[in-house]
N, C-alpha and C positions, 0 to 999 in steps of 0.2 A: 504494500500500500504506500501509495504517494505522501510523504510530509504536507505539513501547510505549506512550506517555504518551495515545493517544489512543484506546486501548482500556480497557472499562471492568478494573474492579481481579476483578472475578468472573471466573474462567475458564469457567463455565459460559454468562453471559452475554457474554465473547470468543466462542466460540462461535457463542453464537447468533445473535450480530451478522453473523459472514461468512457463517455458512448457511440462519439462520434462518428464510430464507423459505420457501410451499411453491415456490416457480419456482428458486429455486437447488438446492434436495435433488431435483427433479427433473431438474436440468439436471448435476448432478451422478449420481445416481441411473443416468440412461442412461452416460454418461461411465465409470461401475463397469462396470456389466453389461455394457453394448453395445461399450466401445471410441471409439475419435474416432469424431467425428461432423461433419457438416457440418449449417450452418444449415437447411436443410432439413429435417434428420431430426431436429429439434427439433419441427418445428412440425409434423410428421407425428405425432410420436408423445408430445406434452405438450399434449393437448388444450385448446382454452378461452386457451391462449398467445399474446398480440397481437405483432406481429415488433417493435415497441417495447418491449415489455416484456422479451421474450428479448432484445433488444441489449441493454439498459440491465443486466440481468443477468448477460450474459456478460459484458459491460467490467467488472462489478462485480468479479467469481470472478477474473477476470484481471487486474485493477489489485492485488486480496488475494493474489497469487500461488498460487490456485488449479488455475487453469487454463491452459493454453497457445495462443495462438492460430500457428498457418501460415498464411501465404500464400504458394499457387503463383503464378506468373507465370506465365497463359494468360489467354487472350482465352474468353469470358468471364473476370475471375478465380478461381481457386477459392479458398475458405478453411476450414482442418479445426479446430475444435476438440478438443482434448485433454489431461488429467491431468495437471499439474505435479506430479514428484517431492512435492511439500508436498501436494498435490489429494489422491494417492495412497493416504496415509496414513488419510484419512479413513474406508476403506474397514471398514473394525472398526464407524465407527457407523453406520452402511448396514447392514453385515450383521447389527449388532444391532437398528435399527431394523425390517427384512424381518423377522427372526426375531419379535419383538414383534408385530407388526401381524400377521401367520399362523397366530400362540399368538390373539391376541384375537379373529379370525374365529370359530376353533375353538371359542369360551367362546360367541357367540353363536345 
């Protein structure tokens, strides 16, 4: 996780640092709507996604205390990702950004 002193002084571009990518609002985006999810159901349903890119991503959401990663102990083993109380919060600019993007379908 990023210090204060290592984020910029903009809170808009805070922001847009931890989310700003499209593969994080995405990876996030399912996380709102869908519920945990496991690495697989990333890559089923965030098309165009390389499993490097989604690792590199999720350690990202999850080092920013976004995210929450589980591991079961089974053979195979399983692991769930899910919303950190902090993740959670986010959910206002998802529904505002859904809302937006539905409104500008419409204009077109």
């Amino acid at each position: 996780m990023l210090t204060k002193e290592e984020l910029p002084e903009c809170p808009v571009a805070t922001t847009v640092q931890l989310i700003g990518n499209k593969w994080k609002l995405l990876i996030l985006r399912n996380l709102i709507y869908n519920g945990a999810q496991r690495f697989t159901d990333f890559l089923k349903t965030i098309p165009g996604i390389s499993k490097k890119v989604l690792t590199d991503n999720l350690r990202a959401l999850e080092s920013d205390g976004l995210i929450e990663r589980e591991v079961f102990a089974k053979v195979p083993p399983r692991v769930v990702y899910s919303l950190s109380d902090l993740g959670k919060t986010l959910k206002p600019i998802l529904d505002a950004m859904f809302d937006w993007g539905t409104d500008y379908k419409k204009t077109l």
